[in-house]
C-alpha positions as semicolon CSV with decimal commas, in nm:
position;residue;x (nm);y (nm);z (nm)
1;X;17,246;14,296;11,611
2;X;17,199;14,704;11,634
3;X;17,172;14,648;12,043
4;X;17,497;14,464;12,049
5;X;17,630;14,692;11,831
6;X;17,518;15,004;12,041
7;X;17,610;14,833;12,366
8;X;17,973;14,785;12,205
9;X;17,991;15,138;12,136
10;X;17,844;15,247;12,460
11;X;18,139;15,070;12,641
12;X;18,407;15,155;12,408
13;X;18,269;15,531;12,428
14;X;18,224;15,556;12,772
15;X;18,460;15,283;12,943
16;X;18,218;15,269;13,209
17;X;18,232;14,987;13,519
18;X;18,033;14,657;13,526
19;X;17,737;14,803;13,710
20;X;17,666;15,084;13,450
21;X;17,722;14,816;13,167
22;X;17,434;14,608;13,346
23;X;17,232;14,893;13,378
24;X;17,275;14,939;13,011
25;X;17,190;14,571;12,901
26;X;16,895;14,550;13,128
27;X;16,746;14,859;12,942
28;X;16,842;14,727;12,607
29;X;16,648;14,416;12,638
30;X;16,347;14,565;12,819
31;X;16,343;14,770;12,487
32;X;16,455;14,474;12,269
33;X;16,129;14,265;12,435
34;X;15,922;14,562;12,394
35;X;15,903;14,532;12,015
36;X;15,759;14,187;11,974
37;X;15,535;14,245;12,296
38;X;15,369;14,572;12,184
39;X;15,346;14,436;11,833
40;X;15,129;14,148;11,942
41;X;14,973;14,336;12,173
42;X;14,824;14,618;11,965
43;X;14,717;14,338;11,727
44;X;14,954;14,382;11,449
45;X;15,010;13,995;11,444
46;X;14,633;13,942;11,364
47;X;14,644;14,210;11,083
48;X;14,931;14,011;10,968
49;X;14,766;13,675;10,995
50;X;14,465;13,843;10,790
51;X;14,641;13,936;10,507
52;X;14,862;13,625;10,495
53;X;14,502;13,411;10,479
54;X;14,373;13,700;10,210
55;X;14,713;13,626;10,007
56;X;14,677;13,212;10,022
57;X;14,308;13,283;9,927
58;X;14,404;13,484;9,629
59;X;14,676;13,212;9,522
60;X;14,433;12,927;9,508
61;X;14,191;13,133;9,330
62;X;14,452;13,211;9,068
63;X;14,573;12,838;9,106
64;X;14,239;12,672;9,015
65;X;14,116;12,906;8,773
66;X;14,486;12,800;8,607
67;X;14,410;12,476;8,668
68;X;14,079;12,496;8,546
69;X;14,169;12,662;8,164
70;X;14,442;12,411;8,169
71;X;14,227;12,153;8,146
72;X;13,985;12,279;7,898
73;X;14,255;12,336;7,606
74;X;14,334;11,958;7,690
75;X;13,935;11,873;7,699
76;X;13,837;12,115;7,391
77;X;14,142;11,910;7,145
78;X;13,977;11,573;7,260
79;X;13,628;11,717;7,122
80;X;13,467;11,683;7,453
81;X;13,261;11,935;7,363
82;X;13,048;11,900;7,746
83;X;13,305;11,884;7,988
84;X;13,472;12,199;7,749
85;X;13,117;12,367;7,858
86;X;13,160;12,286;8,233
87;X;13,482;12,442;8,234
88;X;13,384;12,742;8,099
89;X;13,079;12,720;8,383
90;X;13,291;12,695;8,611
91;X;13,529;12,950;8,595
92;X;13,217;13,186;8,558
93;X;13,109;13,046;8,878
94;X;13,392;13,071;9,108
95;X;13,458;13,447;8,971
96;X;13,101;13,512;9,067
97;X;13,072;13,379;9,370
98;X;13,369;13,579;9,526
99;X;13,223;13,870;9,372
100;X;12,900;13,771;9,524
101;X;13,076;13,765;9,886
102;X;13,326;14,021;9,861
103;X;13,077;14,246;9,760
104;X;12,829;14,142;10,022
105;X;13,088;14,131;10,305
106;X;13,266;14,441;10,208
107;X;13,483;14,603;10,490
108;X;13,395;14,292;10,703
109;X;13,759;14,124;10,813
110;X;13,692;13,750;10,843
111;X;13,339;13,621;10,665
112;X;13,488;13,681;10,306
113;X;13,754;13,432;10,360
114;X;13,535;13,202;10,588
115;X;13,258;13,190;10,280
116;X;13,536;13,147;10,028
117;X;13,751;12,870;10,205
118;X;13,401;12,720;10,276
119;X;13,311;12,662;9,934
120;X;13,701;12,600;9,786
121;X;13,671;12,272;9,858
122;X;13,341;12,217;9,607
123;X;13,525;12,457;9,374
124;X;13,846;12,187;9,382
125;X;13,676;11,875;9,364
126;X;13,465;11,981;9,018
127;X;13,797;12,074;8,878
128;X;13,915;11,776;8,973
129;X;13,639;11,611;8,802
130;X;13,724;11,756;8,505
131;X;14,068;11,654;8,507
132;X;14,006;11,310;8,546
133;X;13,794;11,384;8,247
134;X;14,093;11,462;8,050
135;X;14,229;11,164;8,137
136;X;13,955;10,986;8,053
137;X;13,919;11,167;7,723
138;X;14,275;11,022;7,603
139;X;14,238;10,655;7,718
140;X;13,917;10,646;7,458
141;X;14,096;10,817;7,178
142;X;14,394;10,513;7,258
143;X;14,143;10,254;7,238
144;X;13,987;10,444;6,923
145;X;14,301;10,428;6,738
146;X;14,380;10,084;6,872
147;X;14,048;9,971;6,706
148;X;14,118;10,145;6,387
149;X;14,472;9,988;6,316
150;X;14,316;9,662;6,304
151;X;14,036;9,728;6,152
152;X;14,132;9,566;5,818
153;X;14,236;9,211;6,022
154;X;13,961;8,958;6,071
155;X;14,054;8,651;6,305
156;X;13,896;8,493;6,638
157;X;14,187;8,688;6,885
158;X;14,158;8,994;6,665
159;X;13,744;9,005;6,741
160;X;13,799;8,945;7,105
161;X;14,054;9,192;7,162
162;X;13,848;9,433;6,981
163;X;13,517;9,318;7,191
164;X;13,731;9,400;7,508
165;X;13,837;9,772;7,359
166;X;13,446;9,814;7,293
167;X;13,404;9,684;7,697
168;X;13,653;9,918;7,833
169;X;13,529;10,214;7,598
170;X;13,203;10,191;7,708
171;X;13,300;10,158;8,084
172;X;13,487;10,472;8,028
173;X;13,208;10,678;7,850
174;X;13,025;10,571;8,141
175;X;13,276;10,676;8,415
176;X;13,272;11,015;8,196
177;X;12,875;11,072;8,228
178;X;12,933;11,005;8,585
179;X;13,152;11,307;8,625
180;X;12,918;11,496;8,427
181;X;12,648;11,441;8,579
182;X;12,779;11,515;8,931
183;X;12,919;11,807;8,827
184;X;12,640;11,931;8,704
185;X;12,495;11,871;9,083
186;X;12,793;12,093;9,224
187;X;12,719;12,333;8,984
188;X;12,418;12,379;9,130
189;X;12,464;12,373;9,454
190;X;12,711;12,652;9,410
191;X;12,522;12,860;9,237
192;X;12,210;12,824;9,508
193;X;12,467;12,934;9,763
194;X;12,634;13,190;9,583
195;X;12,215;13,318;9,572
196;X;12,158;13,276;9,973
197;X;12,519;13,503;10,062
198;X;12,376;13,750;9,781
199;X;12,017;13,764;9,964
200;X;12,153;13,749;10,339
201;X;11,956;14,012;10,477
202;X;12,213;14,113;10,774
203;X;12,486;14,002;10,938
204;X;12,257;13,764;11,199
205;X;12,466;13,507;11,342
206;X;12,190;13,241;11,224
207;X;12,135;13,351;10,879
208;X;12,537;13,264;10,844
209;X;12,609;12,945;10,993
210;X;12,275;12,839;10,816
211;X;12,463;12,913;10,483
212;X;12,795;12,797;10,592
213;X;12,620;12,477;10,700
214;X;12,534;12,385;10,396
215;X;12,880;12,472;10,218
216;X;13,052;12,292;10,465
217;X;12,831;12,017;10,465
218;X;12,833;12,013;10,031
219;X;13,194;12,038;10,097
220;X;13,281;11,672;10,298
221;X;13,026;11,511;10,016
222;X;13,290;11,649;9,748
223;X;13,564;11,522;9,986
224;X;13,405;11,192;10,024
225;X;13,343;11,190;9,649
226;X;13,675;11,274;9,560
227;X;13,793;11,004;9,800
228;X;13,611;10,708;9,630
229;X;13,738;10,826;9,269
230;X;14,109;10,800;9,371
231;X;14,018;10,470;9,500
């Protein structure tokens, strides 16, 4: 808009002929193209790319660990006191960890965020885990209340229908120790990583993709996991 602007002023101004106009436009756009050449060319588009990767990191950390104390206040009023435990685990955890590899990849441009996306995915799936807890957690308190209102009624439908509650409670309890318990695995595995970044002992190209191996390869089990529970 400022060329056009200037080139309407340079004609106005000057009331020059068609051949000094060209002249003119021809420089304006070899200066116009210049910008967006020289910009990519000195590498301001990767410094750009960088930071817009370093601000989506940053807004999933701030997401999850949202998502993550979210969950608890829902899992500490259903008196799950276990899963209220992993939560608070967990956000200890994922703060540590990208402590652990900021810290340890400090003034390095790319291996923070390639560690960190690496093991987002883990990070995601255990929060997941205990979301579905919550909603676990309140489809046993429905079938605990169910069961008390009829407490006082004794007939043959009354007894099955409770019998089936007691069924689905129990298959729910057990659903619930399942996410647990594989939490509890992730857990782990996190932390043993977050251990192998803190104890890399340079920057060798195998010591890394050894690491990242196994985050990426602890990462499509939590996929696959995640997978099968929304199936």
């Amino acid at each position: 808009m400022i060329s056009l602007l200037l080139l309407a002023l340079f004609v106005w101004w000057f009331q020059a002929g068609w051949l000094l106009i060209s002249l003119y436009i021809t420089v304006s756009l070899v200066a116009l193209l210049s910008v967006p050449i020289m910009y990519r060319a000195m590498g301001y588009t990767n410094v750009d790319d960088v930071n817009w990767l370093k601000q989506q990191e940053q807004d999933q950390y701030q997401r999850l660990l949202e998502r993550i104390a979210a969950a608890k206040r829902e899992l500490n009023s259903l008196n799950l006191d276990e899963a209220v435990h992993q939560a608070d685990v967990l956000q200890k955890i994922i703060k540590d960890y990208r402590s652990v590899v900021t810290t340890r990849f400090l003034g390095k441009k790319h291996s923070p965020l390639t560690y960190l996306s690496a093991a987002h995915t883990v990070q995601k799936t255990a929060s997941q885990n205990l979301i579905d807890m919550v909603a676990i957690g309140h489809s046993m308190r429905t079938i605990q209340r169910n069961k008390l209102d009829q407490k006082q009624i004794n007939n043959e439908i009354v007894q099955q229908r409770q019998e089936k509650q007691a069924t689905l409670y129990q298959e729910q309890k057990s659903r619930l120790n399942n996410l647990l318990e594989e939490n509890r695995k992730l857990f782990n595995a996190l932390m043993e990583t977050a251990v192998e970044v803190a104890n890399i002992k340079s920057f060798n190209e195998f010591e890394r993709l050894d690491t990242l191996s196994r985050l990426v390869s602890l990462a499509e089990i939590a996929k696959k996991t995640a997978k099968i529970h929304s199936g």
